[in-house]
C-alpha positions as CSV (number, residue, x, y, z in Angstrom):
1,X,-21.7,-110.7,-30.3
2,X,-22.4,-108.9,-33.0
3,X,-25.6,-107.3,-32.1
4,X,-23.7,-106.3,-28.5
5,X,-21.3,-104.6,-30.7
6,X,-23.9,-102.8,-32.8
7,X,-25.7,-101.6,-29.6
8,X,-22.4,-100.1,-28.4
9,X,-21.9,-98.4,-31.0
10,X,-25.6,-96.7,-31.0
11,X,-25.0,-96.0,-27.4
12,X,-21.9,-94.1,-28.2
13,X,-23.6,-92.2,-31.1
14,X,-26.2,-91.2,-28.8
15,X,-24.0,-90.0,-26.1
16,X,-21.3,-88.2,-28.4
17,X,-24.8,-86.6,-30.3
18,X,-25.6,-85.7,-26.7
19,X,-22.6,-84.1,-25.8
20,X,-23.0,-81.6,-29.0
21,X,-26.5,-80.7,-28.2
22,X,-26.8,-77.5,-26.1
23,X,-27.8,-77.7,-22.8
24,X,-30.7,-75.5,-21.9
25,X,-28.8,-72.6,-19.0
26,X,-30.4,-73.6,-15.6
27,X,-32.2,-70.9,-14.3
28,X,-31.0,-69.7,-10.9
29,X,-33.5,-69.3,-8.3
30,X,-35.4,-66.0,-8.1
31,X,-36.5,-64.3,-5.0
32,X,-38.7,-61.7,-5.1
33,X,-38.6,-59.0,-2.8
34,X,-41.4,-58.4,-0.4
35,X,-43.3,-55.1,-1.7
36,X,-43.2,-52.3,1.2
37,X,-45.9,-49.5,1.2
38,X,-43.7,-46.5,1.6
39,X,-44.0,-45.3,5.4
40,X,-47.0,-42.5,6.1
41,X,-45.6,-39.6,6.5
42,X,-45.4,-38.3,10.1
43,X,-47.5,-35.6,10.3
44,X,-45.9,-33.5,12.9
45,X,-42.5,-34.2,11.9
46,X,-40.0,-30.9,12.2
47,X,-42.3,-29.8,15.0
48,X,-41.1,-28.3,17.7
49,X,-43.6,-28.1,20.7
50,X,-43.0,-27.1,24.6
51,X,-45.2,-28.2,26.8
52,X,-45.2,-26.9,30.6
53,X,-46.7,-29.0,33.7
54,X,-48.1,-26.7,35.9
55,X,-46.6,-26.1,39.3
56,X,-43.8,-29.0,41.3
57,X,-45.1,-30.7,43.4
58,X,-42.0,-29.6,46.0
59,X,-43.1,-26.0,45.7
60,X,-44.6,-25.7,49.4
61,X,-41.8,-26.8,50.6
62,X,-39.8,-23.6,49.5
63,X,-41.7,-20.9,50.0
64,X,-39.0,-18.5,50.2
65,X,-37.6,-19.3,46.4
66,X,-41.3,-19.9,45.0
67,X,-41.8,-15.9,46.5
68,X,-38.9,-14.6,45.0
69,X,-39.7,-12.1,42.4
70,X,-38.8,-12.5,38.8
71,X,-39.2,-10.5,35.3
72,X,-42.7,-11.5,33.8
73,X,-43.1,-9.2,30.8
74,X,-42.7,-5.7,31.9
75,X,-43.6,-6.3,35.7
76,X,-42.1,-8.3,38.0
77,X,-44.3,-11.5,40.0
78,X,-44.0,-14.8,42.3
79,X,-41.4,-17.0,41.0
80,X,-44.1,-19.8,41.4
81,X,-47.2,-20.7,43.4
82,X,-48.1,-24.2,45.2
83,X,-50.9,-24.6,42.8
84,X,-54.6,-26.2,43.3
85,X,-55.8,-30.1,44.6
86,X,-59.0,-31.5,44.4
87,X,-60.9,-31.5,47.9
88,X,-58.9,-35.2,48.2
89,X,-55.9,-33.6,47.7
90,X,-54.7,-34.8,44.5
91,X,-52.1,-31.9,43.6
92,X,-52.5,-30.2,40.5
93,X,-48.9,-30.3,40.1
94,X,-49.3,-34.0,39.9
95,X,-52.7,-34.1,37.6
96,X,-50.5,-31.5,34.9
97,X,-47.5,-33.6,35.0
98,X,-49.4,-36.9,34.6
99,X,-51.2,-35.6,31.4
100,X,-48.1,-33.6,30.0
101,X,-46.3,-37.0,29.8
102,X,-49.5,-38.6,27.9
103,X,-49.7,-35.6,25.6
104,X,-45.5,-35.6,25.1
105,X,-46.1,-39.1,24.1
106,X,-49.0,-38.8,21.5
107,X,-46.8,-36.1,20.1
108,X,-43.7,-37.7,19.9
109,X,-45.5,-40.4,17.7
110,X,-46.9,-38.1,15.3
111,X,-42.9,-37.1,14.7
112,X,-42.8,-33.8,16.8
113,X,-40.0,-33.1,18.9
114,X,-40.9,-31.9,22.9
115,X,-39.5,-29.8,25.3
116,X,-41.1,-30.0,28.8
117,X,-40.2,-27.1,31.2
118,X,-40.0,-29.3,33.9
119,X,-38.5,-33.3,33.5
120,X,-39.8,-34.1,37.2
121,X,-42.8,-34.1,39.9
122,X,-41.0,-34.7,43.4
123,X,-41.1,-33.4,46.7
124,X,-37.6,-32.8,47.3
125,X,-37.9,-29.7,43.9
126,X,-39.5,-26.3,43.4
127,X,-39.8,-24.4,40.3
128,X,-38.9,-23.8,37.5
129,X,-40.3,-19.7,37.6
130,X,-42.4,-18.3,35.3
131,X,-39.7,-16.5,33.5
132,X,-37.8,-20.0,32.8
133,X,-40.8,-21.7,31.2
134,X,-41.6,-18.3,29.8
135,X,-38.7,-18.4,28.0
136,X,-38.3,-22.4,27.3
137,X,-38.3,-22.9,23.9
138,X,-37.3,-19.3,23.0
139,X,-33.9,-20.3,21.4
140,X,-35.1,-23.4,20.0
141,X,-37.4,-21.2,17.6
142,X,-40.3,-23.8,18.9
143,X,-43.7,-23.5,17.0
144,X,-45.9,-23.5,19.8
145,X,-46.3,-23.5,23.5
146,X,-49.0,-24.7,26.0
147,X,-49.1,-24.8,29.9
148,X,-51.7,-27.1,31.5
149,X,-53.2,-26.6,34.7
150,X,-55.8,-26.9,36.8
151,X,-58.0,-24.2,38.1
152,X,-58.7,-23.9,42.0
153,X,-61.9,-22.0,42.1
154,X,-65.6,-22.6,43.7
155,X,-67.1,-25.6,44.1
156,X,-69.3,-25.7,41.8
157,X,-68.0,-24.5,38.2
158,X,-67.1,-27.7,36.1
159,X,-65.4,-26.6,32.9
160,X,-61.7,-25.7,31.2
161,X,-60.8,-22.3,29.9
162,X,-58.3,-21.2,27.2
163,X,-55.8,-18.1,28.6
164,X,-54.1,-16.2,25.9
165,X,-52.1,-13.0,26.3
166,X,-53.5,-9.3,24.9
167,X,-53.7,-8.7,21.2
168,X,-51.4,-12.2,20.1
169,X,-53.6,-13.2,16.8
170,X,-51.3,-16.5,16.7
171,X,-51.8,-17.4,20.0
172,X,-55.9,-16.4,19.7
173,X,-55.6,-18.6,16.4
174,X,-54.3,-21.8,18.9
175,X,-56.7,-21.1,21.8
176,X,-59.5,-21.2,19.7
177,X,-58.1,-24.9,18.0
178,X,-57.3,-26.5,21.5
179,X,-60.7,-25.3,22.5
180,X,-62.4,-27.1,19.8
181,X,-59.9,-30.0,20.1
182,X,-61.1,-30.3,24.3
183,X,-64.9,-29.9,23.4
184,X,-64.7,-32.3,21.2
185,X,-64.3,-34.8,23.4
186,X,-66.9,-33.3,25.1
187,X,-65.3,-31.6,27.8
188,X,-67.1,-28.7,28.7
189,X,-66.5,-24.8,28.8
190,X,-66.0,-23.4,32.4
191,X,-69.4,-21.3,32.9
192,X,-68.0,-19.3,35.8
193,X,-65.4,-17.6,33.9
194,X,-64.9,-15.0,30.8
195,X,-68.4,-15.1,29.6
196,X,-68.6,-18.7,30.0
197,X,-66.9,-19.8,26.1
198,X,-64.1,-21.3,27.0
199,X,-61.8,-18.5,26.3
200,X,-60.0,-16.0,28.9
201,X,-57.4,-13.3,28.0
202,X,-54.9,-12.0,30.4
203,X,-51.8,-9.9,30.2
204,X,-50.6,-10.5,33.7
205,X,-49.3,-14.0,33.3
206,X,-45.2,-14.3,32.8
207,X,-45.6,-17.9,31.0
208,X,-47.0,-16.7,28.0
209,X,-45.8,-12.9,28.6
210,X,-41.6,-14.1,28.0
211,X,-42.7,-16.7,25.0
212,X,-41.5,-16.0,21.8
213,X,-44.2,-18.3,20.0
214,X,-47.4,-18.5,19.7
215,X,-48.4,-19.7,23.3
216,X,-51.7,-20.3,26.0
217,X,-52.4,-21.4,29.2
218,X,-55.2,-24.0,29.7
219,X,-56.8,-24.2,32.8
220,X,-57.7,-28.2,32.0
221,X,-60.9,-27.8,34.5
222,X,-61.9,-27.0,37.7
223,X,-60.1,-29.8,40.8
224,X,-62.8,-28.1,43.2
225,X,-65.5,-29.5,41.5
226,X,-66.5,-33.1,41.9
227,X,-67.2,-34.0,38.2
228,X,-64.3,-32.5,36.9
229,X,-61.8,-34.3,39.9
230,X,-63.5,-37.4,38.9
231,X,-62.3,-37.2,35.6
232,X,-58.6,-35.4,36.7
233,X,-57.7,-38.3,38.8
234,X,-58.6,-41.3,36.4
235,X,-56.3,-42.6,33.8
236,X,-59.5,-42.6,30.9
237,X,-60.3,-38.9,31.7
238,X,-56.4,-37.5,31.8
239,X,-56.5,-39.5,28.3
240,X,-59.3,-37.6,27.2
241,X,-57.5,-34.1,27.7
242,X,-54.4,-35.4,26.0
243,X,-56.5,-36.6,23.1
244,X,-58.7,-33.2,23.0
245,X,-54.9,-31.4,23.5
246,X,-53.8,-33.3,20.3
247,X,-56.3,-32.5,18.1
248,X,-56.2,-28.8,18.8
249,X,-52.3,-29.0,18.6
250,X,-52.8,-30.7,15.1
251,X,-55.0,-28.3,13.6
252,X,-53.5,-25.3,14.7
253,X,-50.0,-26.6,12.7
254,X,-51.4,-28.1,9.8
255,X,-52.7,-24.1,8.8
């Protein structure tokens, strides 16, 4: 009985001496955040770039509003023509709006912002004229302008060419980059035309006449020759001009 009574009474020490102790805080859980590596910056971001598809495919279909004259930089011209096909007759109103949308994409992904002067490739549309895609971009205060196409000539010249407009140092400045962007993916210089370098000037041509930027053509090759259809009408090779496009377009703004 007496030992019971002792034991109690230790028991009770212990827990009252317990009660005064302090009691170590309890840590509440931690979670640590995830590290992020701040986001690369896009490297064409603020960009503005206007990008024009050759031809519609509709345009033979109106040859009375595709023959109306309009202003093209001092002279008047052809709203539009029905533009070249390779001897298959893929339309190069087709090939320029299939690798306009491949090159709006690669741009839109390096953070520019494009303008196309045309959003379709039907039948059933004509246009726009040269002094509209001229002028696209004008009011926008775009940094740079470039109008694909495919040339229509003989047979036998493979080969793109650059077109700039008469004494434009800017717009020499991009032909010369999108040249060296094309060739190096190993596209070659048309041989037929300009001395056979790649590069063409013209004054005549209301797309680059009416722009307010620095702006070219590029005649993308030649859709009368067989090794440059080849490549026009398969998805690799319309890659490869939108990746040789990019390039140039890259250099040219990072200057």
């Amino acid at each position: 009985m007496f030992r019971s009574g002792l034991a109690a009474l230790v028991v009770a020490a212990a827990a009252c001496a317990g009660a005064l102790l302090p009691v170590p805080p309890v840590e509440a859980p931690t979670h640590r955040a995830a590290v992020q590596a701040p986001a690369a910056p896009e490297p064409l971001a603020g960009k503005v770039i206007v990008i024009d598809p050759g031809h519609q495919l509709g345009n033979a279909r109106f040859p009375s509003e595709i023959n109306r004259l309009v202003p093209a930089g001092g002279f008047r011209k052809p709203c539009n023509t029905t533009g070249a096909s390779t001897n298959n007759g893929y339309p190069e109103a087709t090939f320029t709006w299939q690798v306009a949308r491949l090159l709006q994409s690669r741009l839109t992904g390096l953070g520019a912002k494009v303008v196309l002067t045309r959003t379709s490739n039907r039948l059933d549309r004509w246009g726009p004229c040269v002094d509209v895609r001229g002028r696209r971009g004008n009011a926008l205060g775009a940094d740079l302008k470039i109008s694909l196409h495919g040339d229509g000539s003989y047979a036998g010249g493979p080969g793109f060419h650059v077109i700039t407009p008469p004494r434009d140092r800017a717009a020499r400045r991009l032909a010369l980059d999108v040249r060296a962007g094309l060739h190096a993916r190993r596209l070659p210089y048309a041989g037929y035309i300009a001395g056979g370098d790649g590069l063409d000037v013209r004054g005549d041509l209301g797309t680059l006449n009416l722009s307010a930027m620095p702006a070219v053509m590029v005649e993308l090759g030649n859709m009368r020759s067989a090794a440059d259809a080849r490549r026009m009408t398969t998805p690799r090779g319309r890659s490869s001009y939108a990746a040789g496009l990019t390039r140039g377009i890259r250099v040219f703004l990072a200057r």
